[in-house]
N, C-alpha and C positions, 0 to 999 in steps of 0.2 A: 556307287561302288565304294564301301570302305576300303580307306587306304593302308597299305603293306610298310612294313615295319622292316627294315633291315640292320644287322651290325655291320656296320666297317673300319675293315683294318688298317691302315697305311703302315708299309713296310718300308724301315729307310734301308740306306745301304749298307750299312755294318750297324754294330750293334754298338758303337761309342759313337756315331754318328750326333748326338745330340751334345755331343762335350766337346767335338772336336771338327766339328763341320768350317769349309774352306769359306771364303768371301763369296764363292763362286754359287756353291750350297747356298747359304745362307739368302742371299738376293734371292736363288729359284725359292728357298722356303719363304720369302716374303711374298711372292706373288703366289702361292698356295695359302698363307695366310687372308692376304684380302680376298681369296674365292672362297672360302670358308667362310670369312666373313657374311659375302655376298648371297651365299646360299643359306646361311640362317637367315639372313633377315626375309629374304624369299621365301621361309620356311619349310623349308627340305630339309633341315636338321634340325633335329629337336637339342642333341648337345654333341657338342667335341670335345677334344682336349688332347693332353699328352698324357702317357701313362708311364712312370719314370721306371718301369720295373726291372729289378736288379739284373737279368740277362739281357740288358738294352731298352731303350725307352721307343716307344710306339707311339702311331695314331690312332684314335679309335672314335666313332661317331654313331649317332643312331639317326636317321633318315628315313621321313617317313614321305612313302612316293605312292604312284598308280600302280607301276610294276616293276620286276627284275630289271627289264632293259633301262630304265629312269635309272636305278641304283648305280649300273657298270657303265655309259654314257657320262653320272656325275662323277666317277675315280677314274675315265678315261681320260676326260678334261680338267681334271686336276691339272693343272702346272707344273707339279712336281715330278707327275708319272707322263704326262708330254713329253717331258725331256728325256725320260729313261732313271733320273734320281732316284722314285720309290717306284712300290710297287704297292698294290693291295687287293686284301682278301675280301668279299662279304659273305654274310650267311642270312637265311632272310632269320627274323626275331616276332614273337610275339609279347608284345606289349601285355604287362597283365597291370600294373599301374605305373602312372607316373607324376612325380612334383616337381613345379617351377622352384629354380633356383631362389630362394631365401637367404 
């Protein structure tokens, strides 16, 4: 069975959240960092990143799984969304190409 294709959002809590996040923030976004980590190298995400954009900055990831339930199961155990911090959207995505980072 080929594998499904999802976007994902990560909602933080306000929309200055990345310029002004507590000590407290900052630690839970570290341990959402090494689970991202963890699940690329796993290869359930093809890329992440931050997206700096001027109404607030976001996460955003593309995740490529078996099915739906894999996608909301990986943003349930986020670390981030554990604690109640963020929150996230996915939608599923069709891949029509893609290139390794260069």
């Amino acid at each position: 069975m080929p594998k499904l294709h999802f976007y994902f959002k990560l909602i933080p809590p306000r929309p200055s959240f990345a310029l002004d996040a507590n000590a407290e923030e900052l630690a839970i976004m570290k341990k959402h960092s090494v689970y991202f980590d963890e699940q690329f190298e796993a290869g359930r995400l093809l890329l992440y990143g931050l997206v700096p954009a001027q109404e607030g900055a976001f996460g955003i990831a593309i995740l490529e799984v078996e099915n739906e339930a894999e996608v909301r199961a990986f943003g349930e155990n986020d670390p981030s969304v554990l604690v109640g911090l963020n929150r996230f959207e996915i939608s599923p995505m069709r891949v029509t190409a893609a290139r390794a980072k260069g």
